[in-house]
C-alpha atoms as an extended CHARMM CRD file, in Angstrom:
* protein
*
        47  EXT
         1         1  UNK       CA             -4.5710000000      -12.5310000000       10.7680000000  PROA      1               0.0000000000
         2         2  UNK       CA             -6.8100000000      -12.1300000000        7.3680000000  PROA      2               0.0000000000
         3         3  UNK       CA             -8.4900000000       -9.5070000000        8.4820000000  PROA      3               0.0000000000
         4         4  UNK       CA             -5.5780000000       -7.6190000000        9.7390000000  PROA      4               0.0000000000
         5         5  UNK       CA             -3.7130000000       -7.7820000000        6.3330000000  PROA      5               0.0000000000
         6         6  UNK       CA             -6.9240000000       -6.6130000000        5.0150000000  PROA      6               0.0000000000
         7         7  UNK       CA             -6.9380000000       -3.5720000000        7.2210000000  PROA      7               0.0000000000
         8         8  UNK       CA             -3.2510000000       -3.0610000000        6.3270000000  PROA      8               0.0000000000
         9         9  UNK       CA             -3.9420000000       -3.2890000000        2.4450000000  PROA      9               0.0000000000
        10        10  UNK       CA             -6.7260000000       -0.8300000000        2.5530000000  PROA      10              0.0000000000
        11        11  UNK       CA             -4.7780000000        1.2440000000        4.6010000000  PROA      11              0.0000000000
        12        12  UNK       CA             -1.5300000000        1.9190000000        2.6010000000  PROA      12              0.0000000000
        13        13  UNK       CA             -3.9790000000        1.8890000000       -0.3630000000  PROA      13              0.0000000000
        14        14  UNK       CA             -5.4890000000        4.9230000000        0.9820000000  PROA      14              0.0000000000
        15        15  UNK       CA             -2.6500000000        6.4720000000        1.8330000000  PROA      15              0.0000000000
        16        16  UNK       CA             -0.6040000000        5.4150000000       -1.3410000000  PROA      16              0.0000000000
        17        17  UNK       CA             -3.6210000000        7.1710000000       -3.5850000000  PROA      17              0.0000000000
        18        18  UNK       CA             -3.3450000000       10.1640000000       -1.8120000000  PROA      18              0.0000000000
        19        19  UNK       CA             -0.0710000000       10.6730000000       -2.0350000000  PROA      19              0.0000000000
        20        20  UNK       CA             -0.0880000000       10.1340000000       -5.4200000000  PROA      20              0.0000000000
        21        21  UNK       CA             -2.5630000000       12.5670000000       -5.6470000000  PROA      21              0.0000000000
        22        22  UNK       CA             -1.0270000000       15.1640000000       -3.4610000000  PROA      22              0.0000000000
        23        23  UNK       CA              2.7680000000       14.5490000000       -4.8690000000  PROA      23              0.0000000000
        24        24  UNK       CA              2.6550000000       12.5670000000       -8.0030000000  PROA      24              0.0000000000
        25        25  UNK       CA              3.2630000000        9.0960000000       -9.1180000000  PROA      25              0.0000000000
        26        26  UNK       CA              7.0090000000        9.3500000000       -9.2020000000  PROA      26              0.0000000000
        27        27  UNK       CA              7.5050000000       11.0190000000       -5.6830000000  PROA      27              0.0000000000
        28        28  UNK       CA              9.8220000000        9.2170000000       -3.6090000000  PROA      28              0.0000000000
        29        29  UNK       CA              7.0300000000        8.8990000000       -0.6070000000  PROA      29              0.0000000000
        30        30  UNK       CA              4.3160000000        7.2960000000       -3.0930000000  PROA      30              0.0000000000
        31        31  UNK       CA              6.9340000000        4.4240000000       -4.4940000000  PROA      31              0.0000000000
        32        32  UNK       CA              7.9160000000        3.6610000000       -1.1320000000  PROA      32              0.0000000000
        33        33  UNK       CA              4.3020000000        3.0960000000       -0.4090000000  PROA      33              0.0000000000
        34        34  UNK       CA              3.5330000000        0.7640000000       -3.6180000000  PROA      34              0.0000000000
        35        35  UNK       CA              6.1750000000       -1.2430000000       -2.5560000000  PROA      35              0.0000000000
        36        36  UNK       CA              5.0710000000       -1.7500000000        1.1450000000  PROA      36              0.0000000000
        37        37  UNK       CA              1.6760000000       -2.4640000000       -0.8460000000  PROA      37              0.0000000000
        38        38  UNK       CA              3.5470000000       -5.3380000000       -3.1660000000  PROA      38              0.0000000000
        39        39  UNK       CA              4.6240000000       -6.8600000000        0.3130000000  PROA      39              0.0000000000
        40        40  UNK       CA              1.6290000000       -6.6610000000        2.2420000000  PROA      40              0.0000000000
        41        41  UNK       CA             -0.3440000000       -8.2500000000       -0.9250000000  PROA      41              0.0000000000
        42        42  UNK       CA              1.7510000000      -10.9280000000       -1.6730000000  PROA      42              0.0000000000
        43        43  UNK       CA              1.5010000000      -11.6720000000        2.4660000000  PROA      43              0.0000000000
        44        44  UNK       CA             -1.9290000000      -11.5050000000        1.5380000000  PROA      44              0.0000000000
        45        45  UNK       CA             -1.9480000000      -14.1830000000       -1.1290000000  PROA      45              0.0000000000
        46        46  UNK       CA              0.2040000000      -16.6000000000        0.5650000000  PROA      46              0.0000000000
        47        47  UNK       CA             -2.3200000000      -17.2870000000        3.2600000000  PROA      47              0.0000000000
């Protein structure tokens, strides 16, 4: 299960950075992102 949260965080990292990149920091797309991120780490940290 570590791993997979792992795989998860690096993967809406990735895909948070580039759309940050691609659309800006405010876009609708890139929030929704960071806060899937906040979930996914806080998952993360409870285990």
């Amino acid at each position: 299960m570590e791993q997979t949260l792992l795989d998860e965080i690096n993967s809406l990292r990735r895909e948070m950075i580039i759309q940050g990149i691609t659309k800006g920091l405010n876009n609708k797309k890139t929030i929704e992102l960071s806060q899937k991120l906040d979930i996914v780490l806080n998952q993360y940290q409870l285990t």
